[in-house]
DRENLUM-509789 format. One line per 2 residues: number of its first residue (from 1); their letters; for each residue x, y negated, z negated of C-alpha. Coordinates in nm, 2 decimals. Each point is the difference from the previous one (the first is absolute). Layout:
N
NUM = a = X Y Z | ...
This chain:
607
1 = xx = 4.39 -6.75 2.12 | 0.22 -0.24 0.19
3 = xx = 0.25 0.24 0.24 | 0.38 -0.13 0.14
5 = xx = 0.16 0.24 0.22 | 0.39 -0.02 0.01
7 = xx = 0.27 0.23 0.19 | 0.37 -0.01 -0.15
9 = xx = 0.28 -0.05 0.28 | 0.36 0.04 -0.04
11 = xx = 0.29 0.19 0.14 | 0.06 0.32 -0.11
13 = xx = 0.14 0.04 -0.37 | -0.05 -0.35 -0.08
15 = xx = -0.24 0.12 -0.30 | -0.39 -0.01 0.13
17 = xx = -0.09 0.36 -0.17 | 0.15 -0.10 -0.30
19 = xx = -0.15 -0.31 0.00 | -0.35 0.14 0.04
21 = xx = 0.11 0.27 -0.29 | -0.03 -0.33 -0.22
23 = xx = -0.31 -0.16 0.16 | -0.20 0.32 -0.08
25 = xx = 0.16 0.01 -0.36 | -0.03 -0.35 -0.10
27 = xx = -0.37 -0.05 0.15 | -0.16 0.31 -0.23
29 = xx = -0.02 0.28 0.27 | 0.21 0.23 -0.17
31 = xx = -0.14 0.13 -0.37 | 0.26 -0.07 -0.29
33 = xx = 0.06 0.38 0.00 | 0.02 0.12 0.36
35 = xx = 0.30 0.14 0.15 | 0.08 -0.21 0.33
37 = xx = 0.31 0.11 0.20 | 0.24 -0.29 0.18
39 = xx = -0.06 -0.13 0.31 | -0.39 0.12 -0.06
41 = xx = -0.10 -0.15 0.33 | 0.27 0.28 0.19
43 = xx = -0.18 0.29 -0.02 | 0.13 0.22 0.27
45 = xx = 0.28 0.21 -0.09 | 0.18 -0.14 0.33
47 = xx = -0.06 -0.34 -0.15 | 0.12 0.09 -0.36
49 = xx = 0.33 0.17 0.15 | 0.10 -0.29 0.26
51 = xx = -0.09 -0.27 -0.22 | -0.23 -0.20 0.23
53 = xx = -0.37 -0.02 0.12 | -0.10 0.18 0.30
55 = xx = -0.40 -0.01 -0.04 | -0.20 -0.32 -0.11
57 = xx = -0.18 0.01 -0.28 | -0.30 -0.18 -0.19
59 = xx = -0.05 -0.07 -0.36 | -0.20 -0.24 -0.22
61 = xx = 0.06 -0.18 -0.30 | -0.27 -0.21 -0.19
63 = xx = 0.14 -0.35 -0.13 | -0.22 -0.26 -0.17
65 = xx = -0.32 0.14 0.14 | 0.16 0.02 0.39
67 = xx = 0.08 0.27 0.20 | 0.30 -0.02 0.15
69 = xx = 0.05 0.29 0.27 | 0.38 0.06 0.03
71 = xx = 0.14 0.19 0.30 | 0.39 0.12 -0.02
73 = xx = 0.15 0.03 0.37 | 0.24 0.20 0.17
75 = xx = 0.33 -0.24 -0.01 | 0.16 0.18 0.30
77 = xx = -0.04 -0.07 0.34 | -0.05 0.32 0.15
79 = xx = -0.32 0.02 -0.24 | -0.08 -0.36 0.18
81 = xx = -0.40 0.15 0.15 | -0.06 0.02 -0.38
83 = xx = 0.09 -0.35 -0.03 | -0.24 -0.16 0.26
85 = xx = -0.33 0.16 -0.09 | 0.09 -0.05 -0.44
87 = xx = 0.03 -0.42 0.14 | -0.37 0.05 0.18
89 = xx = -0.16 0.06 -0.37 | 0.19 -0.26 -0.22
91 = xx = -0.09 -0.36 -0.08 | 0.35 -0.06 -0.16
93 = xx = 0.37 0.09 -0.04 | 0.28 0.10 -0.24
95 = xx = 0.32 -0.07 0.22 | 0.27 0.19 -0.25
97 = xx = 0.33 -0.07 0.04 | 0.34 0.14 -0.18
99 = xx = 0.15 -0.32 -0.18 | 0.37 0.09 0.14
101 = xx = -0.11 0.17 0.36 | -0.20 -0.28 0.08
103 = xx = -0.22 0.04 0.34 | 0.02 0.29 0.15
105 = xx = -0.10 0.15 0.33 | -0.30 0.17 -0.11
107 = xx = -0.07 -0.31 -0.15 | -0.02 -0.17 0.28
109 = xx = -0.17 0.29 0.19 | -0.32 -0.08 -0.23
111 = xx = 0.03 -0.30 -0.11 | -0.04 -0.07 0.39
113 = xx = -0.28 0.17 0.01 | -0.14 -0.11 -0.30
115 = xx = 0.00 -0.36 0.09 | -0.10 0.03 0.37
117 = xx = -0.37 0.13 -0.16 | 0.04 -0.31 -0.21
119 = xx = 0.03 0.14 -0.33 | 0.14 -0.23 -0.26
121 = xx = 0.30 0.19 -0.20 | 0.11 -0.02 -0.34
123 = xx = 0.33 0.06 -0.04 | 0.16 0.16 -0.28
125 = xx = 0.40 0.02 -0.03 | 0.07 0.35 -0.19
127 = xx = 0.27 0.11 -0.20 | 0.06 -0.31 -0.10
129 = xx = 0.22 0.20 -0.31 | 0.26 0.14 0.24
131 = xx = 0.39 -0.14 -0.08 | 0.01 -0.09 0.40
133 = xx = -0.34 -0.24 -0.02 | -0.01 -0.25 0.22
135 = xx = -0.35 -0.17 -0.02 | 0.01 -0.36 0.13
137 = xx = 0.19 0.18 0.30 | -0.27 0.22 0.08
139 = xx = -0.24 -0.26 -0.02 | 0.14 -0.17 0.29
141 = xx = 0.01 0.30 0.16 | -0.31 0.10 0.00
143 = xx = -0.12 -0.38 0.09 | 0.20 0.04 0.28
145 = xx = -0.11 0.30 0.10 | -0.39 -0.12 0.00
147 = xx = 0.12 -0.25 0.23 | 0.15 0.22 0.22
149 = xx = -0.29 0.18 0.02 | -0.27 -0.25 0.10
151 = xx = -0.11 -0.10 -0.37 | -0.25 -0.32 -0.01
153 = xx = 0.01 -0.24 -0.26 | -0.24 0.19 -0.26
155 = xx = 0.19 0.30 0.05 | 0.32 -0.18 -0.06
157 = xx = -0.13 -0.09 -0.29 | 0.05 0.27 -0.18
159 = xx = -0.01 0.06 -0.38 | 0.27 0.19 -0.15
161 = xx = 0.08 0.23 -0.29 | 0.30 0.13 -0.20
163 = xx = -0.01 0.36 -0.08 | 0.11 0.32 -0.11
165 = xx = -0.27 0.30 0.04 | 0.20 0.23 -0.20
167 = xx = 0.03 -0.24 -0.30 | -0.37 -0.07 0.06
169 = xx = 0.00 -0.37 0.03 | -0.07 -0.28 0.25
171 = xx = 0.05 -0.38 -0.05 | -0.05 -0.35 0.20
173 = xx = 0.35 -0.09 -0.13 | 0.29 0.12 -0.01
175 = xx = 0.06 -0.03 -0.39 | -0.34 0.08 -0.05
177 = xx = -0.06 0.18 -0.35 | -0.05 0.37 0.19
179 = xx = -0.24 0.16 -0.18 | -0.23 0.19 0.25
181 = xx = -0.23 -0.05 0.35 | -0.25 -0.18 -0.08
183 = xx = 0.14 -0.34 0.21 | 0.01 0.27 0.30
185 = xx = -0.35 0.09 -0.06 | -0.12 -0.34 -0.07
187 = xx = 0.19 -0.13 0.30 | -0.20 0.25 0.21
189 = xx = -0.31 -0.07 -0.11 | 0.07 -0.38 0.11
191 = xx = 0.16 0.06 0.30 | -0.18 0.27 0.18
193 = xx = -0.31 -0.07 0.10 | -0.30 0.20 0.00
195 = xx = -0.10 0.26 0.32 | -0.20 -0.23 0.23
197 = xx = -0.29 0.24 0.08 | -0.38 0.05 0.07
199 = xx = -0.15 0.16 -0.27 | -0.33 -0.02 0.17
201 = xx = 0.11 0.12 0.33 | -0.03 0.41 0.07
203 = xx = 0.25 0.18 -0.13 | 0.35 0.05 0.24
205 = xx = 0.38 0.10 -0.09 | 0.29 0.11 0.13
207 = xx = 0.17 0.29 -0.03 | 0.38 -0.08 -0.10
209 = xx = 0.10 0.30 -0.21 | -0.08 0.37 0.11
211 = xx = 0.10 0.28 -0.22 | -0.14 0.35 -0.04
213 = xx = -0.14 0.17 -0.32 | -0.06 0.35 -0.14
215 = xx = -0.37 -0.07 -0.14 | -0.12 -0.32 0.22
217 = xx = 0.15 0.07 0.35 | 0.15 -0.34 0.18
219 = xx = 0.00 -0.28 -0.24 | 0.00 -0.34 0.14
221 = xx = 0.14 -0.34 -0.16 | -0.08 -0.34 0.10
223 = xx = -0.19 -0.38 -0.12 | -0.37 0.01 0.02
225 = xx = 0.01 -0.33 0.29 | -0.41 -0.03 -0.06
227 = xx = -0.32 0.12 -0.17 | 0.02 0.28 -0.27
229 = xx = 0.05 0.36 0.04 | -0.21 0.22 -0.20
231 = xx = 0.03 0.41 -0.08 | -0.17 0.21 0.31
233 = xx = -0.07 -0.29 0.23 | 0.06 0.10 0.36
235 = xx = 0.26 -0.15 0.20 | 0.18 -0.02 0.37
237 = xx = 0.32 0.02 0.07 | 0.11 -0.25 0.29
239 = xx = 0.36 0.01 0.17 | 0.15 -0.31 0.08
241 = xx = -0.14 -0.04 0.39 | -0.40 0.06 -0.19
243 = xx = -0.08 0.29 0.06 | -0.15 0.28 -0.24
245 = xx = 0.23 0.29 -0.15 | -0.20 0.16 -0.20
247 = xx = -0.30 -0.08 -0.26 | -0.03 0.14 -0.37
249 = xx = -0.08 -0.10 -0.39 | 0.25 -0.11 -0.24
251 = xx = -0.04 0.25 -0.26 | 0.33 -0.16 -0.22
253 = xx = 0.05 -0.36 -0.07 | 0.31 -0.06 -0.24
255 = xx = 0.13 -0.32 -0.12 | 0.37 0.01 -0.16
257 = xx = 0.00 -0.08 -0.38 | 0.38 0.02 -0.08
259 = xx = 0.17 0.28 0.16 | -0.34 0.19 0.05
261 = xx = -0.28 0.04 0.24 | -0.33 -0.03 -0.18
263 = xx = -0.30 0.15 0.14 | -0.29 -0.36 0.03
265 = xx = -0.37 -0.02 0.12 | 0.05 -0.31 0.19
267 = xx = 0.31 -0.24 0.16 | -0.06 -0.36 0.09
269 = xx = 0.25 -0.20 0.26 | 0.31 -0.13 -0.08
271 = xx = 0.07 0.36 -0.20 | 0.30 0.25 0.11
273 = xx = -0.21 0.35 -0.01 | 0.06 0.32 0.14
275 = xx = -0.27 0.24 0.12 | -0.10 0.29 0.12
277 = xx = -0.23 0.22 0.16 | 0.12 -0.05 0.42
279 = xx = 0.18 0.25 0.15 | 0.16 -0.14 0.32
281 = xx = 0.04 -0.41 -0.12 | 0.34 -0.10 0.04
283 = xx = 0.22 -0.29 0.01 | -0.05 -0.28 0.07
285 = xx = -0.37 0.03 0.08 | -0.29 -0.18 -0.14
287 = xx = -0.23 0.20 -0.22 | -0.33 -0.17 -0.04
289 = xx = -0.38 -0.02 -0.06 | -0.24 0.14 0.34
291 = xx = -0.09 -0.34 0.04 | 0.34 -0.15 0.09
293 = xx = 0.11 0.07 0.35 | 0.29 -0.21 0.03
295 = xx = 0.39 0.13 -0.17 | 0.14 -0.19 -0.23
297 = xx = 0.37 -0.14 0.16 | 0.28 0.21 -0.09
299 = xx = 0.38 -0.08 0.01 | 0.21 0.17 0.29
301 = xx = 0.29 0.17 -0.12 | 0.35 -0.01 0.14
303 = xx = 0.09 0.30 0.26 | 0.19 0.28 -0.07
305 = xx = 0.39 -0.08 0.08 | 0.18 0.41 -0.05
307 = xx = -0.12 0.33 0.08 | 0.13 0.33 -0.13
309 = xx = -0.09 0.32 0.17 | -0.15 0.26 -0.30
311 = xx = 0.03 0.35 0.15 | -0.07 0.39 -0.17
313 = xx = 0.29 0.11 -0.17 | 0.14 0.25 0.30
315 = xx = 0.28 0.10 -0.22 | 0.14 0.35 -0.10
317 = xx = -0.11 -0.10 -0.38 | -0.35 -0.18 0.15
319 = xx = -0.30 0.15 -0.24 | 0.22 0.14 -0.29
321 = xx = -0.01 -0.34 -0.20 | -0.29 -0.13 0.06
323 = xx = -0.43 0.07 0.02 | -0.09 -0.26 0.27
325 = xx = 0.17 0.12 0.32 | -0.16 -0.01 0.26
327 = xx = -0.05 -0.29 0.33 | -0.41 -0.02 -0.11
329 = xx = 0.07 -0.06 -0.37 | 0.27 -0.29 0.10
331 = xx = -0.26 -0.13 0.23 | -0.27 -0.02 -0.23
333 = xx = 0.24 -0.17 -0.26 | 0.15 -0.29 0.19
335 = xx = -0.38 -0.07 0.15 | -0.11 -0.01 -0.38
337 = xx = 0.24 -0.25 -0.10 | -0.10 -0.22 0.35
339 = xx = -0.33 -0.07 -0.14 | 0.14 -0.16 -0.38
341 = xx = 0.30 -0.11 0.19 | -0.06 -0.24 0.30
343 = xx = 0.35 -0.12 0.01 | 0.10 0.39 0.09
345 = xx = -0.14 0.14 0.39 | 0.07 0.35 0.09
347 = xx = -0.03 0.14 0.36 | 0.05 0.38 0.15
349 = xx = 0.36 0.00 0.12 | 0.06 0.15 0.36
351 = xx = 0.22 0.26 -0.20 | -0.22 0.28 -0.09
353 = xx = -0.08 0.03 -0.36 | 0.13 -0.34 -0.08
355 = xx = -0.15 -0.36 -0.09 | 0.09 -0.31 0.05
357 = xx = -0.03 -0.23 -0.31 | 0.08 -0.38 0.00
359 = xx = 0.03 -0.20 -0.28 | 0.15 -0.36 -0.16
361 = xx = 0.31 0.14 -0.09 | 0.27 0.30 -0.09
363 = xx = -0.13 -0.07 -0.37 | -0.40 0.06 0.05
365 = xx = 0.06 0.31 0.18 | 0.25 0.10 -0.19
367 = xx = -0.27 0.02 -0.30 | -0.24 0.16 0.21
369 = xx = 0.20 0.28 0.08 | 0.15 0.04 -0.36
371 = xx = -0.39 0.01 -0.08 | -0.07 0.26 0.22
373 = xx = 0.31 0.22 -0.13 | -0.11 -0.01 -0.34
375 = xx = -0.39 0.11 0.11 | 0.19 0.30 0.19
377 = xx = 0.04 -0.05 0.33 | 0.29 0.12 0.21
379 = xx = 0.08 -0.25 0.32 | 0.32 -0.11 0.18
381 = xx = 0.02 -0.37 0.06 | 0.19 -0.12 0.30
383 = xx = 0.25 -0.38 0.03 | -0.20 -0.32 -0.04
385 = xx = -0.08 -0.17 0.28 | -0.09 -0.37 0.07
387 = xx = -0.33 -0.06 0.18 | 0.11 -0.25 0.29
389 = xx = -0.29 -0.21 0.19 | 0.01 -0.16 0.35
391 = xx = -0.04 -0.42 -0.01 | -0.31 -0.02 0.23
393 = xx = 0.13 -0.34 0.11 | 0.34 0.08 0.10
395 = xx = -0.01 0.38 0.01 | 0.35 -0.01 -0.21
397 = xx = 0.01 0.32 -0.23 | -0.04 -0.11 -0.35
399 = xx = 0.09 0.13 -0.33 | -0.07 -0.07 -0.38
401 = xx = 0.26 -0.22 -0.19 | 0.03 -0.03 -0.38
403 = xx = 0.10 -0.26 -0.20 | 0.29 0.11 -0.27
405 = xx = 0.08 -0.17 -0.36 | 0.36 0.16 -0.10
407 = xx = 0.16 -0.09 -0.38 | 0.32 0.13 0.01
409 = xx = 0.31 0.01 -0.21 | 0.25 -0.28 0.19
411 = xx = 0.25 0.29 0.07 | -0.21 0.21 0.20
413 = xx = -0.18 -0.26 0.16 | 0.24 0.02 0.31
415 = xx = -0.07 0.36 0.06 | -0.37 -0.08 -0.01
417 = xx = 0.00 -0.23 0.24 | 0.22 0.18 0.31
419 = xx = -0.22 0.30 -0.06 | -0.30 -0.24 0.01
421 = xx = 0.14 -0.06 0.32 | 0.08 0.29 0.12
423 = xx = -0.35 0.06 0.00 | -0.11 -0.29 0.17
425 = xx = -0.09 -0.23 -0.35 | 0.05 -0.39 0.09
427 = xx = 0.09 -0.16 -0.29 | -0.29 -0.32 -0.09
429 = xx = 0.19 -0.06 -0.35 | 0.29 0.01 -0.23
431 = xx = 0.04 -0.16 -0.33 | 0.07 0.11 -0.39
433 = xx = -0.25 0.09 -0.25 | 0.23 -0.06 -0.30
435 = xx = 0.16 0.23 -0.17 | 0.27 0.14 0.25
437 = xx = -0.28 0.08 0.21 | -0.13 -0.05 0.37
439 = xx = -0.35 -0.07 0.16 | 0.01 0.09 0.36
441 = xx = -0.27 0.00 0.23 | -0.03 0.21 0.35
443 = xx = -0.22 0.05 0.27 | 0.03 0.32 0.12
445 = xx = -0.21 0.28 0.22 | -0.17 0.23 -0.24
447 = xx = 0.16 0.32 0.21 | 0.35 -0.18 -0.11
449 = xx = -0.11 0.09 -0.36 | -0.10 0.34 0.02
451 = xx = 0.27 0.22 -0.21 | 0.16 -0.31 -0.13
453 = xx = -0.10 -0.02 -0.34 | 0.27 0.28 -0.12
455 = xx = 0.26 -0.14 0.16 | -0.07 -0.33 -0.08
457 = xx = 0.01 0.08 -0.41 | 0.34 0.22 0.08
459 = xx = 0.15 -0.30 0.14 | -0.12 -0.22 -0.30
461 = xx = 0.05 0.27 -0.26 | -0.35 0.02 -0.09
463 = xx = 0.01 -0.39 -0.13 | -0.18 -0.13 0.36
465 = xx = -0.36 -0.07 -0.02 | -0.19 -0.03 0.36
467 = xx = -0.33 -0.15 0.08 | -0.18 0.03 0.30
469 = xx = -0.31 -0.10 0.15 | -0.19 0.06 0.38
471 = xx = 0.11 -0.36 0.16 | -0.19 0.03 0.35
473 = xx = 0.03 0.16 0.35 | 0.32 -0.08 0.21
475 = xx = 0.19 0.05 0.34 | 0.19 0.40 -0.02
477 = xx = 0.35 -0.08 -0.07 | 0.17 0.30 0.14
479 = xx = 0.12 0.32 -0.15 | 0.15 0.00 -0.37
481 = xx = 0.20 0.27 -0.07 | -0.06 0.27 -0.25
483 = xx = 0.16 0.24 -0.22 | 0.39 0.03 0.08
485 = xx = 0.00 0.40 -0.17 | -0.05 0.29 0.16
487 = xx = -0.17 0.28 -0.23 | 0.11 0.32 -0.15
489 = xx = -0.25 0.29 0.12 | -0.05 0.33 -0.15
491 = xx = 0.06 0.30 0.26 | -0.16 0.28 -0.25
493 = xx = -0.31 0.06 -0.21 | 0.04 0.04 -0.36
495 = xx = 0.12 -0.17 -0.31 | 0.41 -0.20 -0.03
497 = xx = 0.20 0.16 -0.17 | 0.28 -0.23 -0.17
499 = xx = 0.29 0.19 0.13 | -0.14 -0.13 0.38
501 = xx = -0.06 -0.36 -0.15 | 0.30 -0.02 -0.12
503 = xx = 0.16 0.05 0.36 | -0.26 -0.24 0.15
505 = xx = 0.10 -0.27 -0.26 | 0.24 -0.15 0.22
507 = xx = -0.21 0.01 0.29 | -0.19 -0.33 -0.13
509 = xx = -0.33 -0.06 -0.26 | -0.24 0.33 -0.12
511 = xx = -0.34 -0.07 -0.11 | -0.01 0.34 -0.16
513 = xx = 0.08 0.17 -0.29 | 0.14 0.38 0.00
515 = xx = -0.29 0.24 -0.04 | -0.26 -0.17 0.23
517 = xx = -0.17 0.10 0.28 | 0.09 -0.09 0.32
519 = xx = -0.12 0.08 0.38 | 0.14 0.02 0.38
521 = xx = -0.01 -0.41 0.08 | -0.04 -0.11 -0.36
523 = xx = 0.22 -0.31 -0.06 | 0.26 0.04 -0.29
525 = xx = 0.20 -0.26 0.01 | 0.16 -0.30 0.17
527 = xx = 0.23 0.08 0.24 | 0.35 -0.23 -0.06
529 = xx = 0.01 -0.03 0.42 | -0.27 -0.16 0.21
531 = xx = -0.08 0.34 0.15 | -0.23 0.28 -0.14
533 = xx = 0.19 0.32 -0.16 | -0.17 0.35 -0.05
535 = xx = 0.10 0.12 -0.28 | -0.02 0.35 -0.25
537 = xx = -0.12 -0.13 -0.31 | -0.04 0.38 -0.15
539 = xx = 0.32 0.16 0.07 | 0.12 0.22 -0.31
541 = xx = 0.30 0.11 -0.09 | 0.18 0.29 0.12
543 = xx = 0.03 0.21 -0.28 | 0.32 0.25 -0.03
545 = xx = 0.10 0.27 -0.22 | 0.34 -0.23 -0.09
547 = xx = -0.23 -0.28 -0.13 | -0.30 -0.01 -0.16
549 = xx = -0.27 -0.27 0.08 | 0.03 -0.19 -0.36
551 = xx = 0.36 -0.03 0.01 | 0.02 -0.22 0.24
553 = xx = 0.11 -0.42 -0.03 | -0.33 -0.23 -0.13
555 = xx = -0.11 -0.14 0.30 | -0.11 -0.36 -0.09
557 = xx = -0.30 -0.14 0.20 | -0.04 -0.36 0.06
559 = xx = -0.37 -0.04 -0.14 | -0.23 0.00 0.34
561 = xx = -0.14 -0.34 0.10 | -0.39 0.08 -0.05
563 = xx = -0.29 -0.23 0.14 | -0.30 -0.09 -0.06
565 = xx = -0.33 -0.04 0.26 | 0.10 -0.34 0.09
567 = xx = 0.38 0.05 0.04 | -0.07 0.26 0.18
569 = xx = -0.25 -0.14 0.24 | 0.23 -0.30 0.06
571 = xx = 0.32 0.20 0.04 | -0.12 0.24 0.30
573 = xx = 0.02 -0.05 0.37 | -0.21 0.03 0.31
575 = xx = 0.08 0.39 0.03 | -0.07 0.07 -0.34
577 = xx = -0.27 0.04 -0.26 | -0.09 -0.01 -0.38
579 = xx = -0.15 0.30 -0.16 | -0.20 -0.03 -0.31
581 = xx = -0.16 0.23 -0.23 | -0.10 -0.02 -0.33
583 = xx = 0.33 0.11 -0.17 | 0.24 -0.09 0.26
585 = xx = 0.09 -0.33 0.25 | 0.24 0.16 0.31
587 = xx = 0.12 -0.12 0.29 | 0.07 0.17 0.33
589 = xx = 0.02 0.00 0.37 | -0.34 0.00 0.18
591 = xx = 0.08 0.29 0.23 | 0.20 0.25 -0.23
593 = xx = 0.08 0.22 0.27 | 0.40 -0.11 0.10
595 = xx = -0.04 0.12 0.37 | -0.36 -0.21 0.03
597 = xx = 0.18 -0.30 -0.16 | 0.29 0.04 0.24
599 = xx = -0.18 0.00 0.32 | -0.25 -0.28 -0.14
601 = xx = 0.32 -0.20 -0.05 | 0.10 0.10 0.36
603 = xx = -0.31 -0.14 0.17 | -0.07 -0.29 -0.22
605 = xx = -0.26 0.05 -0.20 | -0.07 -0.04 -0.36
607 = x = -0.34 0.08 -0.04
């Protein structure tokens, strides 16, 4: 059977899952009768809940006696180390782009990449049945934006479709009679070409997708590059440099047949498989026949640009929440999600019973951690830091800059842009997107974004929508000032009551609710003033044989401002920390002790 192997690229939202919903549908994976829930493709319940792609994913759909294996990709940037290795096994692309958005910078993120391995894209404008369509627009966008990137000829060249994957329908014009896929499929099977392998050759792949399962230990995805792979053959494991890791039999093969893995005898080259059966095989390392000494080449993957230190929950209310509490099951954790997750390094931290994990970006740790709250685990995360490098040429101290795509509402577009600036953003662009909207575009050091995102949807009431993507390394541009607020700290164990909130109301912003519990050095609230404030968040009532307790005036609370794990992480400061259980997302000062704080503050030192 002939094979095609595709990825679908877009930003994130612009449709892909949906549009591989209707793929799978229209091509006969599905039975009449079988329940399928949306957005199939998004399995994880992180995935389902945020509304975008975090893993990559294969699946396979049979049309006019091809196989066409389809991969969906993450569309954010911070889940970029997916990106890379997904391009390394695909022959074509699906470039998918929102018919009013237009390109953006995740877009250009892959597309970029996609075309520097010289893939030829199709590109399909989506959507095309919103109100705020602008197709021919887009077009010349996205021609412009192959240009930009390097495109040649052939891959400026590109075919185009008209789409809308919730409808279910893709045509070559824009009037076209929209009636289902098949011009997408067709197109596909013209366009793409075949995997250029060597059947004959000994059998060699690379590893591009890790993941761990119950019954058939580490599962590994990737394209057969040569030869065929049979049931029990014996295998080596070579890392990148040649050498040996290990040596084994593939007890599993499994092929994808719609959304399923099915168990085979035998895979040939040019097939996406996953197998099993090796027990220290990672990525991206070449698993192949004994005969084959050499590794298959691999694609590097872009470093790390923010760490986070992850720490055991210390806390007075550390172990009551959660069952994974302690240093060595935190350890063992973040090393198990190194080896599926190359774009993630963890080191020990010179802190005892700490680790220092560095990823792409606030977002990718961000779902790590809320991953490891809902297994169980119990850990206090400290500020995000930006990993700066030393030019080897000029020894100037460099640090990682992003690239940022703003559409604002024309009103708040002036506030954007001084607090851009304020955190060191240089302007590259300004112009209107129609509609009473602004595009602006910023370079700005990825530091100067840490803890904006809040702020930055306060100041646009929540209509702003912000884009961002790693730009390069640059020169250190000096210090950027950080949160203005000082916080409100409890002085006493136990839980607020509302007659003590109600006092503190005036004192600035609570983040909690009467009734909770609350610790020595837990943070409570904002503080109106720049400077910290210990405060008594359980103080009751005097109660007096004149009056009793219900007799006295309502007291009204102003509902408490309450985060979530990303707020929360982006709203602290150098001296403070983020605790997270299972049930509960806190914040408070990293030495809880007042008199500890105060003579840390005397002699400098935050750590």
């Amino acid at each position: 059977m002939d094979i095609r192997n595709i990825a679908i690229i877009a930003h994130v939202d612009h449709g892909k899952t949906t549009l591989v919903d209707q793929l799978l549908k229209q091509s006969g994976s599905f039975r009449d009768n079988q329940h399928v829930a949306e957005r199939a493709m998004d399995s994880n319940d992180l995935e389902r809940e945020r509304g975008i792609t975090i893993l990559a994913k294969c699946t396979s759909v049979v049309w006019k006696d091809t196989r066409i294996n389809i991969i969906d990709t993450p569309g954010h940037a911070d889940f970029g180390g997916e990106v890379e290795r997904i391009l390394s096994m695909v022959d074509g692309a699906v470039v998918l782009v929102d018919s009013a958005e237009g390109a953006l910078p995740q877009t250009k993120f892959v597309v970029g990449k996609a075309l520097a391995r010289g893939l030829k894209p199709i590109v399909v404008v989506n959507k095309i049945d919103r109100g705020d369509a602008r197709p021919d627009e887009v077009h010349n966008e996205i021609f412009d934006l192959f240009a930009a990137l390097g495109a040649n000829d052939e891959q400026l060249d590109f075919p185009m479709l008209y789409a809308s994957g919730r409808q279910g329908w893709a045509d070559m014009e824009i009037d076209g009679p929209r009636k289902d896929l098949s011009p997408l499929f067709d197109l596909i099977l013209r366009h793409v070409p075949p995997p250029k392998v060597n059947k004959d050759a000994p059998f060699a792949m690379v590893a591009t997708i890790l993941e761990n399962d119950n019954f058939l230990g580490r599962v590994l995805t990737g394209r057969v590059e040569q030869g065929t792979a049979k049931m029990n053959m014996p295998v080596h494991v070579l890392r990148p440099d040649g050498s040996v890791v290990e040596t084994g039999r593939l007890t599993k093969l499994l092929s994808f047949r719609g959304l399923d893995r099915v168990p085979v005898e035998e895979v040939e080259a040019g097939d996406i498989v996953a197998v099993a059966g090796l027990s220290e095989a990672t990525i991206p390392e070449t698993i192949a026949a004994l005969e084959v000494k050499e590794p298959l080449p691999s694609t590097p993957v872009d470093p790390p640009t923010l760490s986070m230190t992850f720490r055991l929950n210390d806390g007075p209310l550390g172990g009551r929440e959660g069952k994974k509490v302690t240093s060595r099951q935190i350890r063992d954790r973040l090393f198990k999600e190194t080896e599926g997750n190359i774009a993630i390094r963890v080191s020990e931290s010179p802190e005892s019973e700490a680790f220092e994990v560095a990823g792409r970006g606030e977002l990718q740790l961000g779902v790590l951690i809320e991953q490891m709250r809902r297994e169980g685990f119990e850990l206090t995360i400290g500020r995000p830091r930006v990993l700066f490098r030393t030019n080897e040429e000029t020894g100037e101290r460099e640090e990682p800059f992003e690239e940022v795509l703003i559409d604002v509402d024309e009103p708040y577009s002036g506030v954007v842009v001084e607090k851009m600036a304020l955190r060191k953003g240089i302007m590259q662009d300004m112009q209107p997107s129609g509609g009473g909207k602004v595009r602006l575009s910023f370079l700005i050091p990825s530091r100067g974004l840490i803890g904006y995102h809040g702020e930055f949807l306060t100041d646009t009431r929540g209509s702003g929508i912000m884009n961002r993507l790693f730009h390069g390394y640059q020169p250190y541009v000096g210090p950027i000032a950080g949160r203005r607020n000082g916080s409100l700290i409890s002085s006493e164990d136990g839980a607020t009551t509302q007659y003590s909130l109600f006092s503190l109301q005036d004192r600035g912003t609570l983040f909690v609710d009467a009734g909770e519990k609350v610790y020595v050095g837990m943070i409570i609230g904002e503080h109106s003033r720049e400077n910290d404030l210990e405060v008594n968040p359980i103080r009751e009532k005097k109660l007096t044989n004149i009056r009793a307790a219900g007799k006295d005036e309502a007291l009204l609370l102003i509902p408490p401002r309450k985060m979530n794990l990303e707020q929360a992480i982006a709203y602290i400061e150098d001296d403070e920390l983020v605790e997270v259980t299972p049930s509960a997302v806190r914040i408070r000062k990293r030495y809880l002790d007042p008199h500890e704080r105060k003579k840390r503050e005397r002699s400098g030192a935050v750590d």
